[in-house]
N, C-alpha and C positions, 0 to 999 in steps of 0.2 A: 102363683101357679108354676110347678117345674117343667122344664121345657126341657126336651133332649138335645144334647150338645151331639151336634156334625162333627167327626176329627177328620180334617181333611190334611192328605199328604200335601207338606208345607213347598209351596210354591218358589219360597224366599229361601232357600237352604241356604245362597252366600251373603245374606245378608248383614250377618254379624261381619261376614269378612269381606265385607266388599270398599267398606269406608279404611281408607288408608288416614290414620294418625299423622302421618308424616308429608310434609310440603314437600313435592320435586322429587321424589323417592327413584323415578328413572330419570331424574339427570337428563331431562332434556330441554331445561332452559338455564340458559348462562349468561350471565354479566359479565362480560370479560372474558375470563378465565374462571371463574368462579361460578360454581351450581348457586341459584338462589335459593335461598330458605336456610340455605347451610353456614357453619362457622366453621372456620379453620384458622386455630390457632398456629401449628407448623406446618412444611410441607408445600410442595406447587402441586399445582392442578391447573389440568386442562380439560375439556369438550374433548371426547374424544366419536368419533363419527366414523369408525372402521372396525373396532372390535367392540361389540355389545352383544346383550341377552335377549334385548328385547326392547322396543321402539324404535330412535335413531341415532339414541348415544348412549353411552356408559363417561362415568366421573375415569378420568388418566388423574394416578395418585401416584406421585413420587416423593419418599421420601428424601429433606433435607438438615441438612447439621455442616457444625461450623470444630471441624478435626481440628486439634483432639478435644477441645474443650466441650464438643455436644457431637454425642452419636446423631448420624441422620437417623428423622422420624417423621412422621405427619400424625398431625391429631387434627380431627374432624369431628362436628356435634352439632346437633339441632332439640332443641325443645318441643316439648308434648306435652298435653293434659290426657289423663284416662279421670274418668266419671265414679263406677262405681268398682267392684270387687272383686269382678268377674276376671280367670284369666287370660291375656292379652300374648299373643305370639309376634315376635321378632320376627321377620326372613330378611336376605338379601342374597345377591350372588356376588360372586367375585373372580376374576379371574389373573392369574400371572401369566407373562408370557414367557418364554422360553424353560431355563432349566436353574437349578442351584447354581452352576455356574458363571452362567450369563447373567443372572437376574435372582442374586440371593436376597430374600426377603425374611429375615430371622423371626418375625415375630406378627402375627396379626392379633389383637383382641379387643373385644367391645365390652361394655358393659351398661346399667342402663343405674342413673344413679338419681335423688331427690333435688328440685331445687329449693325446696322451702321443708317447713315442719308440719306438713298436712297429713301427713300419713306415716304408719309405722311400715316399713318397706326393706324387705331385708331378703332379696336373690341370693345366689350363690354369686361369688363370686367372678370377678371377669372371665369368662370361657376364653382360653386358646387354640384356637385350631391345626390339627395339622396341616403343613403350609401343603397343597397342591397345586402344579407345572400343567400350564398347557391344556387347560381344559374348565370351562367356567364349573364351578362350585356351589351349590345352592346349602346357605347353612340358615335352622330356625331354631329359636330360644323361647319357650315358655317363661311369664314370668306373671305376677300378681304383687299387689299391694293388700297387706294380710288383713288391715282395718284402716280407719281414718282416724283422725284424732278429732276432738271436742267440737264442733263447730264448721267442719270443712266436709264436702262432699264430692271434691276432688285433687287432684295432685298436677302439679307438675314436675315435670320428670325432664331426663336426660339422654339423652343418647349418645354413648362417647364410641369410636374407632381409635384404636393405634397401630399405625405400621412402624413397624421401625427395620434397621439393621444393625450388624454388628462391626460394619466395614465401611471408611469412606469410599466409596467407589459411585461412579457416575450412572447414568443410564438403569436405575430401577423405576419398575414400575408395577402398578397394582390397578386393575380395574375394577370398577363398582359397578352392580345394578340394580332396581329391583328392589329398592330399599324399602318396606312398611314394616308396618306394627299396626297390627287389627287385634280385633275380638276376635280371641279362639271359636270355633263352632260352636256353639252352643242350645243356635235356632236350628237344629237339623230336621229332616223326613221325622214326621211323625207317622206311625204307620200300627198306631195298637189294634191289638185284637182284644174280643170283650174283657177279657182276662185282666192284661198287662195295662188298659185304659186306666190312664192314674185319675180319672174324674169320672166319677160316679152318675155326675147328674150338674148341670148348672141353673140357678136360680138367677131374678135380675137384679139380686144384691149377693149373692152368695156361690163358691162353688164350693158342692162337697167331694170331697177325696174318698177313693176306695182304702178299704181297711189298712192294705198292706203302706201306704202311703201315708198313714197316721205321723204326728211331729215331723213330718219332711219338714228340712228349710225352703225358703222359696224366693225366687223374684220375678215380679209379674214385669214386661217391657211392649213397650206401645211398639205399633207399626214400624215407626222411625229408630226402633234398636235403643231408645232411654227408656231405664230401669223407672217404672212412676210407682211401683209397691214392691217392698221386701218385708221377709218374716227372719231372722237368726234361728228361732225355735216354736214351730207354730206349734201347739198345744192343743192341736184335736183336728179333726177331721174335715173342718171346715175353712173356706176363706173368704172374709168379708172383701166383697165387690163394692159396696156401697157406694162408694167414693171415687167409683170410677165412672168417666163419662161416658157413652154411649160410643161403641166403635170397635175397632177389630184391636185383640192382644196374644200378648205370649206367655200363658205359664210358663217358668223353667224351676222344676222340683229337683234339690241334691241329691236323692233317689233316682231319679231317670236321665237319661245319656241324650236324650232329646228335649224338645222343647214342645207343645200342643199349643194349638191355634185357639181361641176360641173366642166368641163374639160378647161384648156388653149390650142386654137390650138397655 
């Protein structure tokens, strides 16, 4: 029997982005000197508890080198897994203190690199920023993993910082905040009118698609934000539910800029 599907304005709208990928991302628990979760191959670091973004500390990042044989630098990285395909956004802030002169910092850049062969994964290359004095900085990087390879249904990944300079000189420094890597929006306000409603009608094995929504791709995502159905090229109007248990999900059609709620009887 078809039953009409309720679309209700989605209550979760930060849900995609609410789970932070990243351990310790504001930097407010330290071992020492040292953020936990984090690696640092060069450079010192401190807690610093006077200049932040937000909580009660920001990462103090000073780059170090051994003149002339090694410009000072800091390199910093932590490990991730992303799941499924969907794209994932970078932020963080940062802030320098004083001026080019006082506190010349030649070079910031990140990039987000593979540690295994689980996926075909290919960003642009490392972004550099223009360096800004005196004022925290809020930068974000889209990125995605274009497929998985044979057998794998996740990756882990990378996330590398480099501070460097071009000058041995004492007393720089670079503050961190703020650090994630979440799911881009994707679960946003559904809000269709009879029209633009990309579901026609839902059954308790089936939901059918209105015409204009025909071969969408799709991925269906539980409650908890895991992808439990995807289609690459769905091939007609319909989508087999069967297989789903009893409970609340999320279409998300590459046709629509939102996501719809709707319920498994």
């Amino acid at each position: 029997m078809k039953t009409k599907l309720l679309i209700l304005a989605l209550l979760v709208t930060g849900m995609a982005q609410s789970q932070n990928l990243l351990q310790n991302g504001s930097f407010e628990n330290f071992t020492g000197t040292t953020p936990n979760s984090w690696f640092f191959l060069t450079g010192a670091t401190s807690q610093q508890s006077t200049v932040f973004s937000n909580g009660i500390s920001s990462l103090d990042v000073s780059p170090v080198g051994v003149f002339p044989v090694q410009l000072p630098n800091a390199i910093f990285s932590q490990d991730f897994t992303i799941s499924d395909l969907e794209t994932y956004t970078l932020k963080f802030d940062y802030f320098i203190p004083g001026t080019s002169l006082t506190n010349y910092i030649s070079s910031l850049t990140f990039e987000i690199t593979k540690n295994g062969n689980e996926a075909i994964f290919a960003p642009p290359l490392a972004p550099t920023n223009a360096i800004t004095y005196g004022t925290w900085k809020t930068v974000t990087y889209d990125f995605k993993i274009a497929m998985f390879n044979s057998g794998h249904t996740s990756a882990s990944l990378k996330l590398n910082y480099v501070v460097s300079i071009d000058q041995h000189m004492s007393d720089h420094h670079i503050y961190f905040d703020n650090v994630s890597i979440v799911k881009k929006a994707t679960l946003g306000t559904a809000d269709f009118d009879k029209k633009s409603n990309p579901i026609a009608y839902i059954s308790k094995n089936e939901i059918k698609l209105n015409s204009d929504y025909k071969d969408s791709s799709y991925v269906i995502y539980s409650v908890e934000g895991k992808a439990v159905k995807r289609s690459k090229n769905n091939s007609s109007e319909s989508i087999d539910t069967s297989e789903l248990t009893t409970g609340v999900y999320f279409l998300k059609l590459n046709d629509a800029s939102t996501s719809v709620k709707f319920i498994k009887q």
